[in-house]
N, C-alpha and C positions, 0 to 999 in steps of 0.2 A: 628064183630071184627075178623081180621086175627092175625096167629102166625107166625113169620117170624124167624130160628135160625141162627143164627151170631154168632160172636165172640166181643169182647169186644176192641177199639183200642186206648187203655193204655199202661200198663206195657206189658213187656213178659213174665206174666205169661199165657196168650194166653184164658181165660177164655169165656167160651161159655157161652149168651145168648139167651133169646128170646124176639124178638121184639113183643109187639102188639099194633094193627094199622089197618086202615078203608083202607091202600091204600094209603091217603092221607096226614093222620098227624099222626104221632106216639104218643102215648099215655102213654104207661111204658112198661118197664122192666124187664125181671126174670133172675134169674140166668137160666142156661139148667142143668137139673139132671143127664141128659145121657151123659155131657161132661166132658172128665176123667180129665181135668184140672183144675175143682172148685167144680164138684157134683152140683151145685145148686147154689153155693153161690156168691154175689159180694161184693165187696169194697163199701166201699162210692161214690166213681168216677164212678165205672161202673153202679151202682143203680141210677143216678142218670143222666143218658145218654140224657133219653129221655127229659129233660131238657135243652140240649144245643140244640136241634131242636124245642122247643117250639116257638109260634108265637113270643116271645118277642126279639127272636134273629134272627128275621128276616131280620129284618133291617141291621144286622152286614154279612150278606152273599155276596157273590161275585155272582153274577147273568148274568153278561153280557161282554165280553170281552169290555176293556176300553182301549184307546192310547193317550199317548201326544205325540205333535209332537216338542215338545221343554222342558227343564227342568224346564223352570219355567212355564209352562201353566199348565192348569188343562186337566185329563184325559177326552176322550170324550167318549161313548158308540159307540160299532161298533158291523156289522155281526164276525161271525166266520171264512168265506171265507178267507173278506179282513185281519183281526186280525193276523191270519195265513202265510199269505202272507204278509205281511208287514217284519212278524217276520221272515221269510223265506228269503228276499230279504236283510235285515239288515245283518241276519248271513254269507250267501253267500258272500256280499261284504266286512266283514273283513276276511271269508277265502281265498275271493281270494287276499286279496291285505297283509295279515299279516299271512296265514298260515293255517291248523287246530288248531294249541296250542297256538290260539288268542281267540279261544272258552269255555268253559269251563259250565259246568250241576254241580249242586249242589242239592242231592235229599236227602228222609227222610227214616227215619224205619219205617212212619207211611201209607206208602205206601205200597200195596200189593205188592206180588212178583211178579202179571204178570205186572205191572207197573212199577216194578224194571228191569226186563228184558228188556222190549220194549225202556226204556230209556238208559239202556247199550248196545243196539244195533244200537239205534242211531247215541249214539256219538262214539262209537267205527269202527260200520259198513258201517257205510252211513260218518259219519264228518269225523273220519282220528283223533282220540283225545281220549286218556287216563285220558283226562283230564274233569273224572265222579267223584264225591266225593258223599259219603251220610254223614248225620248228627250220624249215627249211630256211626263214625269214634271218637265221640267226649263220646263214654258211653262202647262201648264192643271192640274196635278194641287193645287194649292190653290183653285181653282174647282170642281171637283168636290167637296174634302173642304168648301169655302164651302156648297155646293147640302145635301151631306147633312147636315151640321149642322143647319140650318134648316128644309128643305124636306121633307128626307128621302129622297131619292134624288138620284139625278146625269139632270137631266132639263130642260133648259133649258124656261122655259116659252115662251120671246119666240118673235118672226120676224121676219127682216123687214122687213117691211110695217106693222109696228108704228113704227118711222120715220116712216111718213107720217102718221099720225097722233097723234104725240107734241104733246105742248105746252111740256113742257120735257125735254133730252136732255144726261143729266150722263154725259161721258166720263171714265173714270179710271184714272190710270196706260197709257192708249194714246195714241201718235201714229196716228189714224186716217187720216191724211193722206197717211202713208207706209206704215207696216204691213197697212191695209187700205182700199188707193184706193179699191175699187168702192162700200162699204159710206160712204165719205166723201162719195162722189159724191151716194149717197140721202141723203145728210144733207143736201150743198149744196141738191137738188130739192127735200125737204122747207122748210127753208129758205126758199128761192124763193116757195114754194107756200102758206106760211103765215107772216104777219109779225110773228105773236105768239109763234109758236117760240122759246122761250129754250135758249141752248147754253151750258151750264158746261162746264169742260174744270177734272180736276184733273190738274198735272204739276209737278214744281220747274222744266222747261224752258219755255220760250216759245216751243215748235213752234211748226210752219204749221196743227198742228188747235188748239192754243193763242189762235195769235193771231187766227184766225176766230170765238174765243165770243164772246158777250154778256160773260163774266164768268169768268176766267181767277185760279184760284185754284194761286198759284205756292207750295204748303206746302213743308216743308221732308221732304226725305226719312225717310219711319217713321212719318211723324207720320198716316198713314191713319186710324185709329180714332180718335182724338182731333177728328177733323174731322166723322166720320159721327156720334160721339156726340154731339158739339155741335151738328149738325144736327136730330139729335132730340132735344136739349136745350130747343131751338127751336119742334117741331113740338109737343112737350109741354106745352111756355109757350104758346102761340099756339094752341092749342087745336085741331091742326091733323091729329092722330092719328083714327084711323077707329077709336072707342072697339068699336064694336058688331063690325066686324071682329074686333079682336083677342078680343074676349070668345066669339066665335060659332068661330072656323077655328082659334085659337096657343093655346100655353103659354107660363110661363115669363116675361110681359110684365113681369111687379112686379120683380123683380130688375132686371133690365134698364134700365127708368124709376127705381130708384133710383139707379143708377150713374149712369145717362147726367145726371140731374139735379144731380149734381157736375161735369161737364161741360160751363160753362158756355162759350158765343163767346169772354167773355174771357180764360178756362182755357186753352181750345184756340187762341185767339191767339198765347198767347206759348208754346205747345207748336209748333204747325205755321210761324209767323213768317207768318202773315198778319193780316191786318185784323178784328176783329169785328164791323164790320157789315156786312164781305161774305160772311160764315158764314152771318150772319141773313138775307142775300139771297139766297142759294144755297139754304136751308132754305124758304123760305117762297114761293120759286119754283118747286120739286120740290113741297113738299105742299101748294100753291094747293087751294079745296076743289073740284072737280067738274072738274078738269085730272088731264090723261094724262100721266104721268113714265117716262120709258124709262132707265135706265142701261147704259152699254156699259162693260166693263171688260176690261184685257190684262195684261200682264208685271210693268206698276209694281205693281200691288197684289198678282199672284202670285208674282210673285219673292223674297220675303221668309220671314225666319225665322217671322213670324206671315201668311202671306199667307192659311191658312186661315180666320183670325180677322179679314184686311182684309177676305176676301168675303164673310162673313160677317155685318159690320158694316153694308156697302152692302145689302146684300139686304135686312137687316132695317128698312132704311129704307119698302122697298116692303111689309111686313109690317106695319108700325105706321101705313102708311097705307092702307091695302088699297088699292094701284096694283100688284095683280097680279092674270092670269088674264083682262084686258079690252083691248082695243085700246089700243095705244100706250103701252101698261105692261108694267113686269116689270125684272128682275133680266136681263139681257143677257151672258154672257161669251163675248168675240170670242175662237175657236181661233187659235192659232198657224200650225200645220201645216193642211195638208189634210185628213186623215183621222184628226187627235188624238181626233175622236169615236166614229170606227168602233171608234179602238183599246179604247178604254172601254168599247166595248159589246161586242168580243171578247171583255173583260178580259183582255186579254194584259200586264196589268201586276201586279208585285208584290203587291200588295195586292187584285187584285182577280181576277173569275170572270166568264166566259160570262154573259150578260146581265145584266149590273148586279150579279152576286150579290156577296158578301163572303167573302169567304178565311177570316175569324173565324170565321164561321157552322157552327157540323158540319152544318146542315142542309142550308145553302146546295153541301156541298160534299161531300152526298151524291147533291144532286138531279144532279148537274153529272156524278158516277162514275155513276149509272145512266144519262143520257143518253150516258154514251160509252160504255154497258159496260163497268167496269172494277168494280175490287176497291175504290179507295177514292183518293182524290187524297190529296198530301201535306198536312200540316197544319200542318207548319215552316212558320215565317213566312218569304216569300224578301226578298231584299236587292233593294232600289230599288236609281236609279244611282249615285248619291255610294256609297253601301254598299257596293256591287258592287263599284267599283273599288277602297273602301279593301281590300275582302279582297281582291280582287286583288294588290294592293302587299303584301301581309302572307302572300301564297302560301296563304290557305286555298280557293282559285278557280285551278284548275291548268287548265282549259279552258274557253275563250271564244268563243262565236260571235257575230259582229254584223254586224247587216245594216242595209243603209242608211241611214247614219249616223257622225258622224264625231267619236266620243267626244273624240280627242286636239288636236281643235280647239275642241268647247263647252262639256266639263263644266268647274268652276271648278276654278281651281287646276292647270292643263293639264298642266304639269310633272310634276306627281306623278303624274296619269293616264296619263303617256308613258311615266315611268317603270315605274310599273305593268304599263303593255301588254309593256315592254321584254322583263320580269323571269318574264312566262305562259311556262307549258310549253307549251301548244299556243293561237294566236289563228287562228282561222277569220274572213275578212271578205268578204263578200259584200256587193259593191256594183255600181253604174255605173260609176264611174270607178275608174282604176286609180292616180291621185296626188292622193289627200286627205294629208291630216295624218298620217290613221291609217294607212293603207295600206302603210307600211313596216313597220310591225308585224305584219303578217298570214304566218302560216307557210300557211297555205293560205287562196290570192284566187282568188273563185269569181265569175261574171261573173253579172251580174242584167241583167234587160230595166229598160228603164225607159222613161218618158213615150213614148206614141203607139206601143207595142209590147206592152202588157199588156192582158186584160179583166180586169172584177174591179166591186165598187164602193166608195165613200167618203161619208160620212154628215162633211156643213161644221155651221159653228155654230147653223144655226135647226134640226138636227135633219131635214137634207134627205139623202135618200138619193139618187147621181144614178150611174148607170152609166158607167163607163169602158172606152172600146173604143179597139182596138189599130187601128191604121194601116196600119204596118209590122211586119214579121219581127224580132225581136232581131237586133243583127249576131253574126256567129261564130258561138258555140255559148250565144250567151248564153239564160237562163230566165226565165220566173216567177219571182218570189220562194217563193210560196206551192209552186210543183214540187220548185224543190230543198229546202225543206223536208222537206215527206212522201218526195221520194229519199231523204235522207239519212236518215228515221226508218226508214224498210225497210232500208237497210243495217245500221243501230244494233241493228236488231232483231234481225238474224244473229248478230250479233257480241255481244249482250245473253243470247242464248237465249231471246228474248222474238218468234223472226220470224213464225209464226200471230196472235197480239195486234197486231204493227206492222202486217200486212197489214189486219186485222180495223180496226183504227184508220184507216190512211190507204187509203183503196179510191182516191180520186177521179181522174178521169181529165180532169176539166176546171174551171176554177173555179166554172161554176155549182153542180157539185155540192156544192161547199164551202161556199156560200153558203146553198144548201138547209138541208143540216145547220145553220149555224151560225144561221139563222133560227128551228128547232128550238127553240134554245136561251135565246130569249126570247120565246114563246108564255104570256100569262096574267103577262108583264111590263111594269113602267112601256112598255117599250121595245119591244112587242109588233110584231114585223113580221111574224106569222103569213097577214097576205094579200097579202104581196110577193112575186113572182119576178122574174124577167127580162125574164119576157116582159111583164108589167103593166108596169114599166118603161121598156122598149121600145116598149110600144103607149100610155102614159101622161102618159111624162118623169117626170125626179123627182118624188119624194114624201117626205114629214115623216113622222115615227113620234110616235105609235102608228098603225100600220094594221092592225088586226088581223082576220082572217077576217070578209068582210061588209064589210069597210068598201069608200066608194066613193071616199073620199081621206082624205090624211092630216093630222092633227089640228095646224089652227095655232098656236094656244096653250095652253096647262095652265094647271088649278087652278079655269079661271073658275068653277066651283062651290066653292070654299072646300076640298076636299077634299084633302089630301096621303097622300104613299104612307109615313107613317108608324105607327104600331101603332095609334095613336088617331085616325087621319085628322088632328090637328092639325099646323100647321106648330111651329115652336118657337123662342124664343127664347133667345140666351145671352148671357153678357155677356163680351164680347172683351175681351183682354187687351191693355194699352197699352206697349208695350216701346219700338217704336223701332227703330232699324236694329240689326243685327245687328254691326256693326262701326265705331262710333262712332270721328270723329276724334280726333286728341289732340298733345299737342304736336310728337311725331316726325312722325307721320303727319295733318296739318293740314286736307287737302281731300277732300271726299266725290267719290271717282269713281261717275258714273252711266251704265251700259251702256243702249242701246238701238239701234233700226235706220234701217239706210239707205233710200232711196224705191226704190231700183232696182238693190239687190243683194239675197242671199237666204242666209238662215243662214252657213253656213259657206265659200260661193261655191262649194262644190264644181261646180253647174251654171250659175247667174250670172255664175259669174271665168271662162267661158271667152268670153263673150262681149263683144267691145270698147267698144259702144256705152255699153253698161248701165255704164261706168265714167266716161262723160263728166258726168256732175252730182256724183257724189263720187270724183274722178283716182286717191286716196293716202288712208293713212291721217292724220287729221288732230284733234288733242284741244281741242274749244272749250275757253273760258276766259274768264270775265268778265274785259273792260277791268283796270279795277282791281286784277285781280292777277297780267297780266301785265306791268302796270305794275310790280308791285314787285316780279317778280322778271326786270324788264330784257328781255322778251321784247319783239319784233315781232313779225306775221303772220308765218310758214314758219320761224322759228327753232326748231330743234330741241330738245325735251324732253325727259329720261326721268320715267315714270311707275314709281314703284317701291312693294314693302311687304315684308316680309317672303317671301312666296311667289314673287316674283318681279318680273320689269322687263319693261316694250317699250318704245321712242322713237317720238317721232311728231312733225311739225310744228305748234305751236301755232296756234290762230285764233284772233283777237279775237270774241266772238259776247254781243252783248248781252241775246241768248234763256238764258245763263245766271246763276245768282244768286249773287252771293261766297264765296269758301268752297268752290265745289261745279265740276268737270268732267266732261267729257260725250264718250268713245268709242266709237263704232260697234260691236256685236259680233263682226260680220261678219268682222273682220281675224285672219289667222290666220298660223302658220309658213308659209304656201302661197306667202303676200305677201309677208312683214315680216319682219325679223331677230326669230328669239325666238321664242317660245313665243303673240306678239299679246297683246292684252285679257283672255284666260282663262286670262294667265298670273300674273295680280292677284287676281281675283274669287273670292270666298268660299265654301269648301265646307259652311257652314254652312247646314242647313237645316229646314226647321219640320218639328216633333214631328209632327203630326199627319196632313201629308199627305206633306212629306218630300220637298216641293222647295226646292231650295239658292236663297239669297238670292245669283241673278248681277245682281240691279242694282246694288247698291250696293257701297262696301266704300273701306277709308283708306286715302289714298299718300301720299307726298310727291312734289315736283316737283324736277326740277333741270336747267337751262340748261347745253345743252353747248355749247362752244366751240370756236374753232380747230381744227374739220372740216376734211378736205380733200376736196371732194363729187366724184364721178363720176358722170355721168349717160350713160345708154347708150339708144339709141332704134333697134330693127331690125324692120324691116317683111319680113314672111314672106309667099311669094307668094300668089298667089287661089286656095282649091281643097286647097291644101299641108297638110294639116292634120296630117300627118307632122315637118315640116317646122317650124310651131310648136312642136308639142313637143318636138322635137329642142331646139330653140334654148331654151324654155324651162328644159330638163334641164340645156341646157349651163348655162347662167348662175344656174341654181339655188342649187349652191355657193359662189357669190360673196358668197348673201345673207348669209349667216354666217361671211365672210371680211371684214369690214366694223362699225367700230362699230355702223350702223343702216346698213340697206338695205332696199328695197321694190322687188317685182316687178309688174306690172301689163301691162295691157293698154291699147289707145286707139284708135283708128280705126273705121271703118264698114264699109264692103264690105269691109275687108282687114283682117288685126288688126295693130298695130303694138305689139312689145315696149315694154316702158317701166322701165331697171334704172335706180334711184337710190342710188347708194350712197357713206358720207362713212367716213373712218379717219383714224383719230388723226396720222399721219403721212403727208407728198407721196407718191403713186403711184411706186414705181421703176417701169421702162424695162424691166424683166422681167417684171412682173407686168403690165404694160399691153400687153405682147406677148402674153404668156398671155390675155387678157381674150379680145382683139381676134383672134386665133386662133375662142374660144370663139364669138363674135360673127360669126366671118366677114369683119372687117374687114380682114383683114392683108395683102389682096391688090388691086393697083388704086383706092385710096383716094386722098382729095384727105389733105396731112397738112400740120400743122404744130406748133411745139414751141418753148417758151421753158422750157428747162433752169434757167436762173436761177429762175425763180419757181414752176417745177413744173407747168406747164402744158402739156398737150397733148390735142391735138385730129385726127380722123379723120374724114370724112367718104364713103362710095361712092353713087353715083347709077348708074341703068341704065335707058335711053332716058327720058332727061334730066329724069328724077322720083330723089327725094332716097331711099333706101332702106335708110339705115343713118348711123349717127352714133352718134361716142365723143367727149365731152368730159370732160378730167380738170386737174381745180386750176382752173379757173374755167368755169363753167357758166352767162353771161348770158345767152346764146339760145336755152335749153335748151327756154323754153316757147312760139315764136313758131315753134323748127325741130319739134316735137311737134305743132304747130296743120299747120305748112305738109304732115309725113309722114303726119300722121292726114286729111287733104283728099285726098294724093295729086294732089298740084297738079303741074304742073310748074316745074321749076326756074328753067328762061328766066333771065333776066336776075339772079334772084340768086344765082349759081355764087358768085361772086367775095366775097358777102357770108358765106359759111356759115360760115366759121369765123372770124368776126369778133365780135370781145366788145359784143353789143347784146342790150340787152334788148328791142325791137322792131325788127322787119323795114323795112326802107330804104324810103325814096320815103314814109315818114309814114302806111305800114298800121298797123293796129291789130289786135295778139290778139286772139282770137274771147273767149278766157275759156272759163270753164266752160259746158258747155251745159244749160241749162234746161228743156225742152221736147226727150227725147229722141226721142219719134214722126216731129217735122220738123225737128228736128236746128238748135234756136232756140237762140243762143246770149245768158248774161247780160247780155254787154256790146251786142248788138245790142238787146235789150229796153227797154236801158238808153239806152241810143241814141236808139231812136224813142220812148222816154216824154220824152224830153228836147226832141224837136220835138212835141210835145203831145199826143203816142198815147194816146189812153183804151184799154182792153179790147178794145171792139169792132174799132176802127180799125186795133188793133196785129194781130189776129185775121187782120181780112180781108188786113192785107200779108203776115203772116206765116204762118199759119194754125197757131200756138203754143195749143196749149190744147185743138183740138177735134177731137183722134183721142180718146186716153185719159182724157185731161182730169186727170192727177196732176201736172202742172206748173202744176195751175190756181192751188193754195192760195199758190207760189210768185211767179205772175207777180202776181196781185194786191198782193202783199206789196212787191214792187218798185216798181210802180206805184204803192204809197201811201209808199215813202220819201221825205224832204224831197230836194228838189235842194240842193244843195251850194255 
């Protein structure tokens, strides 16, 4: 067995593992001890890695470059040469006959930086086009435009270890609990560790990092600014601002203090729909005088048509207190992705250049043409992603390439961007997998390496830079990211009459080289990593930037001199503007839907949805709903919704969940076409987005609701053998088309060692006896099956077992056992004694067992109702612990079980 340390390519909390593996297959997972971004520990997602590279997801990998040569044909397999060349000869003939900014590259945060690089130098260096977007643009790019505002560069000051010594710690717009366990975890330790630690959490929801503050301010969605101005409202009354500060380090303060002095608690009370004197508790907790204030911030605040002006707001809190630049202070924004930083510091985005520079700048963007040798970069402004795609829709973007990443599942408005991809002359997609959303849109699918098969590195939220090494070989013919890049620019460059310049451009032969250069490129910047290579890193472990020549580690926090990287070293104040959501309800459209994520799915599931496990804490898609208004509009738990607005619809089964506020619903992002009949969540969500940094507001946006009825449900359950990973997909493909044969339907997964399908699907009218043959064909059942059938009421039922375990099941027009026979297929139990029971209309298993339920603890496989169970014979924590040992692998089912354990009994 070899050990192989990586990092983890999830969140940005940038967590280091270890691989281990024979070379050939990876086997599990550990956390790395020695990596200062977890100690040891992972999430559920990360634990559970070596899982999406198991034989069963074989089947679902991209393996060989594929071309059609028309849109309705099917992809054929081809070499890499011709692939290449193809693609090369396509892009050339609409630059020459439409321009460079007929082009257009669309890349991910889940990409390394030397791949971010090699792709920003493509299209900038070699094509003549700004026109580079990453996906990143759509989770941190209002956190960046928050930093320059203020601060003056894009440069996190925090770390951290600044957690540990916080005194009070205000989260806003993140569920830290879910989004980023490991970072939740140092909070619980901090916590622990200190009992004076005060935790505000702002959200409209009532998470599990909600319901762990001191002081849970549930504002109303938009209302961001209006709460931080009243907080400094506060700090300005109370006398609580660090005068001598702002007089010595900002500008700008007068302005500012006038505005916000209209902004009183009881202003922004009945703006935000909270309490005014928990504003004044929140403010006077943060600016306590000779107390450490840390703020953590994610998606609520940057997902907004003003989310530049939300971080902006909170920043300046730590500006008017001077809680920045010292232990346990600072402005904190938690990355999305893995490598959303490296991408930034590539600048492989729109807007932005090779070390931090600005695209605006002629200077910036000359320094950047003499570091590459050229004549002169473009100075067109390029099209971020909403942009991107609308000219795509509108045919001024005749050729697209994207890579890792799954536009036609996350951007808003998903529909129009399907259509869009539809409507491309040429789409190039380069990914892992070969059945995302997007990936039927691709006229050439080019296979990428991915996790535990790349070197390269990735720069997480405190500004750590940590190496990523590869395990294993890509399967097939699969690449680097960053390879087929620089191939495909050496081909473009033939076909350009530009191939001396391409060669001169892309030399590199391995990625350290690329990282060399791309280091080059921020020497004598905020972000200076002039004394990094590989090898310091290898013989060091990660490091923070700046490190620059000389240094002997890397710099944990910024500013603590008062200095900023602005013209006049000051930092700077503005005064934010108070709008509100971008998409206000109204009478048609009455409820604020609110996007956010799962504890143990990940963006778009392209690499989470192949794994079973990861589906047992959330089964299906599902739309909370405060009590109350599914009272009035006649729902129960699991009764079916559609969520609708003008852009579009999905269905889902409602829940009662008291963590939300009236008025207001709460859908998972995660769910996509892949799952769900429709277009999912991002077929609602708003293409509108803020001016300045030019990320689309996907949290929020107006639906209405409506109660479907008189379904006739199908539920289908087939377990696919151990090892088969062929063989899932097959069955996947098959039942695929059902999904959208069906008013609502949802595809999933469920089981442990083995994956078991999971098809739900209801239609307006009883199942014929043709179309249930056809199904049960598709399924596998139509042969050797236990059966039974009551024609009158439209009911029928199928079940096959093989050595005497349950391994397939079709119920149609009544579905009672549908969750007890999923509990008994996903165990792999055997059958024994209830043969005779299976196709009998119960909602629990005979002899008085009890469903498992959802499971809560998926490390040891704790289910709710077991939890539920032994708090009921008087389990504390500990007690429930030692029986169960729920809580103490990953510890992300911790914020959960506690939460259980303080409900009333009943």
């Amino acid at each position: 067995m070899n050990e192989t340390k990586s990092t983890c390519p999830y969140c940005g909390t940038g967590c280091g593992l270890i691989i281990e593996h024979d070379g050939q297959r990876i086997f599990n997972v550990r956390g790395d001890p020695d990596h200062p971004a977890n100690h040891g520990r992972l999430c559920t997602k990360g634990a559970t890695l070596h899982l999406t590279v198991a034989p069963e997801t074989a089947g679902l990998r991209t393996t060989l470059p594929q071309l059609r040569t028309g849109k309705n044909t099917a992809r054929q397999t081809m070499a890499w040469p011709a692939a290449l060349d193809h693609a090369a000869q396509r892009f050339a003939e609409v630059i020459r006959d439409h321009g460079a900014d007929a082009v257009a590259f669309y890349i991910s945060g889940q990409l390394l930086t030397e791949d971010y690089y090699v792709f920003n130098k493509l299209a900038r260096g070699l094509v003549g086009t700004n026109n580079i977007d990453s996906n990143s643009r759509l989770c941190m790019s209002s956190a960046v435009m928050g930093y320059k505002l203020t601060l003056g560069a894009d440069s996190v000051p925090c770390a951290y270890e600044d957690i540990d010594a916080a005194d009070c710690l205000l989260i806003a717009g993140a569920n830290t609990a879910y989004a980023h366990p490991i970072v939740f975890r140092r909070i619980e330790d901090a916590r622990a560790a200190r009992a004076g630690l005060k935790l505000i959490v702002v959200d409209p929801r009532r998470t599990d990092t909600a319901a762990a503050a001191d002081l849970h301010l549930a504002l109303q969605p938009g209302s961001d600014i209006a709460l931080y101005q009243a907080m400094l409202h506060v700090l300005l009354q109370e006398k609580l601002v660090d005068r001598d500060y702002i007089h010595q380090h900002t500008e700008g303060f007068v302005a500012l203090e006038a505005a916000a002095r209209e902004m009183s608690p009881a202003v922004a009370a009945g703006i935000c729909g909270l309490k005014a004197s928990d504003i004044v508790t929140a403010a006077r907790w943060f600016g306590a005088a000779d107390s450490a204030s840390l703020s953590l911030w994610c998606q609520g605040l940057n997902q907004s048509a003003t989310g530049s002006h939300n971080s902006a707001a909170l920043i300046q809190l730590h500006l008017a207190t001077g809680k920045i630049g010292r232990p346990g202070c600072g402005p904190f924004s938690l990355t999305g992705q893995p490598n959303a930083m490296g991408g930034r510091e590539a600048g492989a985005m729109a807007t932005l250049l090779p070390g931090h520079r600005d695209l605006a700048d002629a200077d910036d963007r000359a320094e950047v043409a003499r570091l590459w040798d050229i004549d002169a970069l473009p100075d067109k402004p390029g099209l971020s992603a909403v942009e991107l795609f609308d000219a795509l829709g509108r045919g001024e973007i005749k050729a697209l390439w994207i890579a890792g990443t799954n536009p036609a599942q996350s951007l808003p408005d998903s529909q129009r961007v399907q259509q869009a991809l539809a409507a491309c002359e040429f789409v190039v997609v380069q990914d892992i997998y070969q059945d995302t959303e997007t990936t039927p849109y691709a006229d050439l699918l080019l296979p990428a390496a991915g996790w535990g098969e790349k070197e390269g590195t990735v720069t997480n939220s405190e500004r750590c830079i940590s190496r990523v090494r590869a395990a294993l070989p890509p399967p097939g013919q699969a690449l680097p990211d960053w390879r087929i890049a620089a191939d495909f620019a050496l081909a473009l460059g033939r076909y350009l009459g530009r191939e001396e310049q391409a060669q001169r451009l892309f030399p590199y032969t391995c990625a350290e080289e690329v990282f060399n250069e791309h280091r080059e490129t921020t020497r004598g910047r905020d972000l200076d990593i002039g004394g990094l290579s590989y090898g310091l890193l290898e013989q060091r472990g990660p490091q923070q930037w700046p490190f620059p020549v000389g240094a002997t580690s890397g710099q944990v926090r910024l500013y603590g001199d008062g200095r900023f990287p602005t013209p006049n070293g000051r930092a700077r104040f503005i005064v934010p503007v108070v709008e509100g959501v971008a998409e206000a309800p109204d009478a048609r459209h009455p409820y604020q839907l609110n996007t956010g994520r799962l504890r143990d799915q990940w963006h778009g599931m392209s690499r989470t949805g192949n794994v079973p496990r990861l589906f047992s804490h959330a089964p299906e898609p599902q739309l909370d709903m405060h009590p109350d208004d599914m009272a009035r509009h006649g729902l129960k738990n699991q009764d079916l919704v559609r969520v609708a607005n003008p852009r579009g619809s999905f269905v889902a089964k409602a829940r009662a969940s008291e963590a939300m506020a009236p008025g207001q619903v709460f859908m998972p992002m995660h769910w996509g076409g892949r799952f769900m009949a429709g277009a999912g969540v991002n077929g609602v969500t708003l293409p509108r987005f803020d001016p300045l940094s030019r990320q689309p507001e996907l949290k929020h946006c107006a639906v209405t609701l409506e109660k479907l009825q008189n379904l006739w449900p199908l539920v289908a359950l087939r377990r696919a053998p151990a090892g088969k990973g062929a063989t899932t997909l097959a069955l996947r493909q098959a039942l695929t088309p059902w999904i959208n044969r069906c008013t609502h339907a949802t595809l999933t997964l469920t089981g442990r060692e083995e994956p078991v399908l999971v098809f739900q699907g209801w239609a307006e009218s009883p199942w014929s006896a043709e179309q249930l043959a056809d199904f049960d064909q598709a399924l596998g059942l139509h042969d050797h099956s236990l059966y039974f059938a009551d024609d009158r009421r439209g009911v029928s039922k199928r079940a096959l077992m093989q050595d005497d375990r349950l391994i397939g099941v079709r119920l149609a027009g009544e579905t009672l056992a549908a969750e007890w026979l999923e509990d008994l297929m996903a165990a792999g139990k055997p059958v024994a004694g209830l043969r005779r029971w299976l196709l009998a209309p119960l909602t629990q298993p005979p002899a008085g067992q009890v469903g498992r339920g959802r499971v809560v603890c998926n490390c040891l496989d704790v289910s709710e109702g077991e939890i539920l169970t032994d708090r009921a014979e008087g389990l504390d924590l500990p007690a429930l612990q030692a029986k169960r040992k729920c809580g103490t692998s990953c510890g992300s089912c911790l914020p959960e079980i506690r939460r259980l354990l303080a409900t009333p009994l009943h």
